[in-house]
VEXDREN-2710 file (C-alpha; in Angstrom, 1 decimal):
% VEXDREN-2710
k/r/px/py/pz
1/UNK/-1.9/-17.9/6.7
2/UNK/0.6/-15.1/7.5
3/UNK/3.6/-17.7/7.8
4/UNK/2.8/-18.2/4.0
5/UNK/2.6/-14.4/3.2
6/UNK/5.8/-13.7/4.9
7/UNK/7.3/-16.8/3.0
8/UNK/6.3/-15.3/-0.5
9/UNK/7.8/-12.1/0.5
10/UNK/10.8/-13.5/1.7
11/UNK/11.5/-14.9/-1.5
12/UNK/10.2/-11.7/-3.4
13/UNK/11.8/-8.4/-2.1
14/UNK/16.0/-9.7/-1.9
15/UNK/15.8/-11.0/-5.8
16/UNK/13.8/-7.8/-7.2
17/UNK/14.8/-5.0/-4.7
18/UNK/18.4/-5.7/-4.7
19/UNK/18.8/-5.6/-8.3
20/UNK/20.4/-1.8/-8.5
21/UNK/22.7/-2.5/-5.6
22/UNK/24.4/-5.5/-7.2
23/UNK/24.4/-4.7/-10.5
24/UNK/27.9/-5.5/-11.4
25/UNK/30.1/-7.9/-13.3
26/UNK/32.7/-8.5/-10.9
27/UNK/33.2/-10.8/-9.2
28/UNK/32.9/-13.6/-11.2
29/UNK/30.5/-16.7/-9.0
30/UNK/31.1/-19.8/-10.3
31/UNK/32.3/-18.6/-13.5
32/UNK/29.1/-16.1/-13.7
33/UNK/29.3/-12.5/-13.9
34/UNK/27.3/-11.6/-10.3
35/UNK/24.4/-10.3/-11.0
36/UNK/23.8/-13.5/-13.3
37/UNK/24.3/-15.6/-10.2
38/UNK/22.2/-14.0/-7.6
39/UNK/19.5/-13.9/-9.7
40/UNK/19.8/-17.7/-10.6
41/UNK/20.0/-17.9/-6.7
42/UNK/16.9/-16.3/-6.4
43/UNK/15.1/-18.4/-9.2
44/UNK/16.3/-21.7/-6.9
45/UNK/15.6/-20.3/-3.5
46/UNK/11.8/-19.1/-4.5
47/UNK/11.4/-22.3/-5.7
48/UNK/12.3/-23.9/-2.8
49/UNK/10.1/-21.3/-0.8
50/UNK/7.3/-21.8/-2.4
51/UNK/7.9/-25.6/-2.2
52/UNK/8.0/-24.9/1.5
53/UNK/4.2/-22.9/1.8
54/UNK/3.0/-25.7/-0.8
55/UNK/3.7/-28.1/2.3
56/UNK/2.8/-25.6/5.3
57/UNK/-0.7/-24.7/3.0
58/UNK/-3.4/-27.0/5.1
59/UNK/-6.1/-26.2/1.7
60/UNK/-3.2/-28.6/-0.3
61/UNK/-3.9/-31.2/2.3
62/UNK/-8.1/-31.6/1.7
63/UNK/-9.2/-34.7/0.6
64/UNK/-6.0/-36.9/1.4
65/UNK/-5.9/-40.3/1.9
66/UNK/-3.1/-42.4/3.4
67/UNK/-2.6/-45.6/0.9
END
């Protein structure tokens, strides 16, 4: 249970918190103003965290049968 929460706030505090720290243009990522890119970063990474607690979560697991 506190892997999970400290998986959710991994993927929570870096794309919201850090917001007024890199709130610039330059430089351009991937032909993306910066601030554009890290926050499509964060969109993929939380995705992929929560992904990961989906898998580690044992109440997603109830009621599985092998076929």
């Amino acid at each position: 249970m506190k892997r999970r929460i400290w998986l959710y706030f991994f993927s929570l505090i870096p794309a919201i918190g850090s917001l007024t720290v890199i709130n610039k243009i330059e430089p351009y990522v991937l032909g993306l103003p910066f601030v554009l890119f890290w926050l499509l970063l964060w969109v993929i990474l939380t995705s992929f965290f929560l992904y990961i607690v989906n898998i580690l979560d044992p109440a997603n697991h109830e009621g599985e049968e092998d076929i």
